[in-house]
C-alpha atoms as one frame of an Amber mdcrd trajectory, in Angstrom:
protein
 -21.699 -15.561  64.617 -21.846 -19.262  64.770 -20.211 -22.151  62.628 -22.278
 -24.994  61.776 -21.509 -28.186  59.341 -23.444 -27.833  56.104 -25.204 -30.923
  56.859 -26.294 -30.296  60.139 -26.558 -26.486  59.309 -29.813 -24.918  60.989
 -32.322 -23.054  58.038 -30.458 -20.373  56.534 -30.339 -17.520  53.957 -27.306
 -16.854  51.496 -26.683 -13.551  50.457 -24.505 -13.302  47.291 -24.334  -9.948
  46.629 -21.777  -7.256  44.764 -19.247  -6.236  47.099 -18.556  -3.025  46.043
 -15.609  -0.387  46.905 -13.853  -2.145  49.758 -12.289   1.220  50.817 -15.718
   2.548  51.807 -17.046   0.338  54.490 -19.072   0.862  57.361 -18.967  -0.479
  60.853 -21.454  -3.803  61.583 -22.359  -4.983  64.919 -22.296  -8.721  65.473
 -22.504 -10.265  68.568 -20.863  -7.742  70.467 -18.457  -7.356  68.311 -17.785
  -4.494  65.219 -16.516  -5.379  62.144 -16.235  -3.473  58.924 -18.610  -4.416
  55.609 -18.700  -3.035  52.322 -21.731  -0.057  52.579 -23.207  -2.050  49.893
 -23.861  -5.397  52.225 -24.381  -2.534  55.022 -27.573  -1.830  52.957 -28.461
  -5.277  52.231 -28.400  -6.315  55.568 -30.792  -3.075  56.471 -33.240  -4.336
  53.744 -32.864  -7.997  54.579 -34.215  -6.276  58.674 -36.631  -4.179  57.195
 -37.974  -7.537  55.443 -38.065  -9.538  58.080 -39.795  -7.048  59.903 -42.829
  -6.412  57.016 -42.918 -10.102  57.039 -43.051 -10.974  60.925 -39.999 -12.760
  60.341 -37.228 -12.442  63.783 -34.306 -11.070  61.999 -32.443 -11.622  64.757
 -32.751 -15.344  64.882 -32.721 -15.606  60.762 -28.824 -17.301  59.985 -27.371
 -15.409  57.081 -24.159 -16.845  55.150 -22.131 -13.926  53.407 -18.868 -14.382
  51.932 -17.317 -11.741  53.297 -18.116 -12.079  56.930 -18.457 -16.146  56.957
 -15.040 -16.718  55.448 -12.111 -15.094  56.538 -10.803 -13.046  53.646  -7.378
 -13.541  54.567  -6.605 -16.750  54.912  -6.325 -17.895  51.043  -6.449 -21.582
  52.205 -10.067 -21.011  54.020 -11.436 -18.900  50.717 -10.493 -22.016  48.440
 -12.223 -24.077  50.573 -15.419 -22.160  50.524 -15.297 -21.609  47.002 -15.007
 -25.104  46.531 -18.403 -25.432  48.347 -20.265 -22.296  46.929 -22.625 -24.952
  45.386 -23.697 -26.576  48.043 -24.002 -23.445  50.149 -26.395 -21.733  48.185
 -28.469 -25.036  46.797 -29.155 -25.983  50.814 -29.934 -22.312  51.349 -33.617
 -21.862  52.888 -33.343 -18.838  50.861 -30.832 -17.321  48.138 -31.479 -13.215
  48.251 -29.663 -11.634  45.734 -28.215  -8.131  46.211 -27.139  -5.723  43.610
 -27.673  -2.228  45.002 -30.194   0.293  46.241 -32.231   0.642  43.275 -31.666
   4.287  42.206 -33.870   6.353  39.466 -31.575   5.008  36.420 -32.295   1.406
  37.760 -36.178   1.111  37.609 -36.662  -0.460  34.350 -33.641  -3.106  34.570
 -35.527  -4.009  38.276 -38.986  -3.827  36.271 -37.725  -6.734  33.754 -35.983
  -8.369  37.104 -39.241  -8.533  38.920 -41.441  -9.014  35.906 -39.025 -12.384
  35.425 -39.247 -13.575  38.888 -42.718 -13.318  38.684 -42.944 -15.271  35.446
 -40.140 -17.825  36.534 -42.186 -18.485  39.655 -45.188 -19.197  37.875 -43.246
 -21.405  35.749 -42.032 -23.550  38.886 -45.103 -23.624  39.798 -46.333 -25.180
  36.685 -44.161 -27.509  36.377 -44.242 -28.395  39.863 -48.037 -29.308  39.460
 -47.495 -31.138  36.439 -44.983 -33.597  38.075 -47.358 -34.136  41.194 -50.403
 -34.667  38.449 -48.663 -36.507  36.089 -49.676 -34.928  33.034 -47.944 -34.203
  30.173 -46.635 -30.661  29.613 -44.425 -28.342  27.599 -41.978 -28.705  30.242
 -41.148 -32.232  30.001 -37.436 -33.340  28.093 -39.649 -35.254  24.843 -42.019
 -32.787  24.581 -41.244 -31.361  21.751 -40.330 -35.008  19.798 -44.338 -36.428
  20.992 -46.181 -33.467  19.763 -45.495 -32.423  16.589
């Protein structure tokens, strides 16, 4: 575990994610050191490896923020400061991966809309993204609406 300014922070993924029942926990090894996590950030933290590894990515050198393990949860001073900062956490995230659960049977058509959204919201980025670097006019822009009807 390291601490590092959020300006001079190295690339790093945020991981808001449902805590789940924090009598059921399961023990983590960081650095040497156990600690106890939620099983529910237990199994994000598996996927999160068994990304990294489908993607050639070095988990092990990957910096992860979590709530839970990068602010101490009890010290009520610290956690107010953090909160205060949630918004610049996750906006100067390299990545925000969000974690709800292992998808189960009952889930696969709420993660079917979830994905088919992404997808769409991506392509939407992308859109727009294109238009700005073009210059063109698009459905996307603020007067839109007020210059074409």
């Amino acid at each position: 575990m390291e601490t590092a300014d959020l300006d001079k922070a190295p690339p790093y993924w945020a991981l808001p994610y449902v805590w789940g029942n924090p009598a059921i926990t399961e023990n983590l090894r960081l650095r040497g050191d156990v600690i106890k996590v939620t099983t529910n950030l237990a199994a994000a933290l598996g996927r999160i490896r068994q990304h990294c590894r489908q993607e050639g990515v070095a988990a092990e050198t990957t910096y992860l923020w979590m709530d839970a393990i990068c602010i101490s949860q009890h010290d009520n001073v610290e956690k107010q400061a953090q909160v205060r900062l949630m918004g610049q956490i996750y906006s100067g995230a390299h990545k925000v991966i969000i974690w709800l659960c292992e998808e189960s049977p009952q889930d696969k058509g709420a993660m079917s809309v979830i994905n088919k959204w992404t997808t769409a919201t991506k392509a939407v980025m992308l859109l727009c993204k294109s238009e700005q670097k073009l210059g063109q006019d698009g459905p996307f822009r603020d007067d839109y609406p007020r210059r074409h009807r």
